[in-house]
N, C-alpha and C positions, 0 to 999 in steps of 0.2 A: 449810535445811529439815530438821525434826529427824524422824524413824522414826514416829511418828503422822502426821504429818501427809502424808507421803509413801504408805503407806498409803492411808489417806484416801483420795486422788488417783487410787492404784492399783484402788481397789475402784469408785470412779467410773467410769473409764473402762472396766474390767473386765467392770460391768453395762452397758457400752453396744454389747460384742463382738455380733457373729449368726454370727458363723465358728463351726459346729460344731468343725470342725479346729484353731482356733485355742485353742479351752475344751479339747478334749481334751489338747492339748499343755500347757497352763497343768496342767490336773489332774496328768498326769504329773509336770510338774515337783515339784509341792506335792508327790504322796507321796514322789515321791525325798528331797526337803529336809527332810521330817518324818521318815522312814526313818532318813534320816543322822544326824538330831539324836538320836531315839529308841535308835539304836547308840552313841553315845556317853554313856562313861558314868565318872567319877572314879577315878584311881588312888589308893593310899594314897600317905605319904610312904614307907614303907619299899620299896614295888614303882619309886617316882620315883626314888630313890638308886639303887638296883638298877640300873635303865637305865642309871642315867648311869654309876656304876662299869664296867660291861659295856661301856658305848661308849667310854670312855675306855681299857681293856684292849685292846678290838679298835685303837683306834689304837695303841698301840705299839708292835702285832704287827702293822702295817701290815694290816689286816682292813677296809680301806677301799675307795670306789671313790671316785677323784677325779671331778673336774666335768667333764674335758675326755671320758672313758669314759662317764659316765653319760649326758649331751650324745649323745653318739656310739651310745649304745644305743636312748634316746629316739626318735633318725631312723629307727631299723628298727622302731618298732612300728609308723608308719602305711605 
């Protein structure tokens, strides 16, 4: 099923909610998702090299967190 047509579907059923609570939760999500896309915005290639030279620096000066730490820091945020 391709992104139109799903749509579609979603906008059907959508118009057939009576859940106030349910539309306001939908609405929130929309601004956050509109938000998010609105914040994002193109880097040049000069600022994209940049990163990468800088991430690949931080690795050789070990300026890394492995998977197993990160993993392990993850668990104490909730």
């Amino acid at each position: 099923m391709d992104l139109d047509t799903r749509k579609v579907i979603f906008i059907r059923d959508f118009l057939k909610l009576e859940s106030e609570k349910a539309i306001s939760q939908f609405e929130k999500l929309l601004k956050k998702e509109t938000k998010i896309d609105s914040e994002l915005k193109p880097i040049s290639i000069s600022d994209f090299n940049k990163r990468i030279s800088d991430s690949l620096e931080d690795s050789k000066n070990g300026r890394v967190t492995g998977s197993d730490q990160l993993i392990s820091e993850i668990e104490k945020w909730s």
